[in-house]
N, C-alpha and C positions, 0 to 999 in steps of 0.2 A: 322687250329686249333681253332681262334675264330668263325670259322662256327659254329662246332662240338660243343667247351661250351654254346655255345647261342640254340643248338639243345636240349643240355641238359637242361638248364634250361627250355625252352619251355617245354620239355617233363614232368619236376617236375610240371609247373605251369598247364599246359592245355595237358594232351597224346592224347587224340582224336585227337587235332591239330597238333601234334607234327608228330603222326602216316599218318595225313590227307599230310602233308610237306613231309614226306618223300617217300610217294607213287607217289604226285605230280610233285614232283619235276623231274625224269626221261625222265615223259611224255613233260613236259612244255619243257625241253630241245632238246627233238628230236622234238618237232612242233617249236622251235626259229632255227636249226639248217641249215635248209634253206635259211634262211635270212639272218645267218654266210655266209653261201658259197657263197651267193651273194654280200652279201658287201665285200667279200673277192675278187669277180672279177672284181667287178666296181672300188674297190679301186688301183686295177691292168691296168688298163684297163686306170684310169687317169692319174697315175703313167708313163707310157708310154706315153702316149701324152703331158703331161709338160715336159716329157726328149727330145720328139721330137722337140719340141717344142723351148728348151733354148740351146738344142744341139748347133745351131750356135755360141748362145752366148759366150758360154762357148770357141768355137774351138777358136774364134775370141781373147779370154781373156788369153789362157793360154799359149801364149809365153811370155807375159808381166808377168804373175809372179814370184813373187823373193821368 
């Protein structure tokens, strides 16, 4: 919703720029959108190897807890 009033206002102050954002903006998203999907599997991808990783730890710790 604060997007939307600060789109407004831009569009009072400056519409060329306002018009120039809102065409922009679609584009900018689907060329960043690969770089989503990719830190979305690196982040996956470490995620599993720290679990690998503390796996023992953990097996070794959780009779002991109360």
């Amino acid at each position: 919703m604060f997007t939307f009033l600060l789109w407004c206002v831009l569009f009072v102050l400056c519409w060329p720029l306002a018009i120039l954002a809102l065409i922009a903006y679609p584009i900018i998203w689907l060329l960043l959108l690969p770089f989503r999907i990719v830190g979305i599997a690196v982040h996956g991808a470490l995620e599993v190897i720290y679990l690998a990783i503390t796996l023992p730890f953990r097996l070794l710790a959780a009779p002991f807890r109360i």
